[in-house]
C-alpha positions, 0 to 999 in steps of 0.5 A: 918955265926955264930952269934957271932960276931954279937952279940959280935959287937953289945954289944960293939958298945952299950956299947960304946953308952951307956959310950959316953952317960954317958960322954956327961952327965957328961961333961955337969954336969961339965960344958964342954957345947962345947964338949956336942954335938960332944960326943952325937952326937958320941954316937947316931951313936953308937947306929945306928951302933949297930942297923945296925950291928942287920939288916946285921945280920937278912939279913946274916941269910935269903937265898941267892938267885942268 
């Protein structure tokens, strides 16, 4: 398989890590703190969402054997 749509995969599900991020900041700045965690936790799993998407794609990339 191509790598495009892993890359393109890959960039969104780390740039919305990286805005969840930002807002978990933000709402904690201005003094949200209940919905801090929930929105952190959110953008945590982006990040492993996007680091799981690099994985599938080195393992697409490898021989297939029967």
């Amino acid at each position: 398989m191509t790598k495009g749509p892993f890359v393109a995969m890959t960039a969104a599900t780390a740039a919305l890590g990286t805005a969840l991020g930002s807002l978990a900041l933000q709402l904690r700045a201005d003094g949200y703190e209940p919905y801090v965690e929930s929105v952190a936790t959110f953008s945590v799993l982006m990040y492993i969402t996007a680091a799981l998407v690099v994985v599938a794609w080195v393992r697409d990339g490898r021989p297939h054997a029967n």
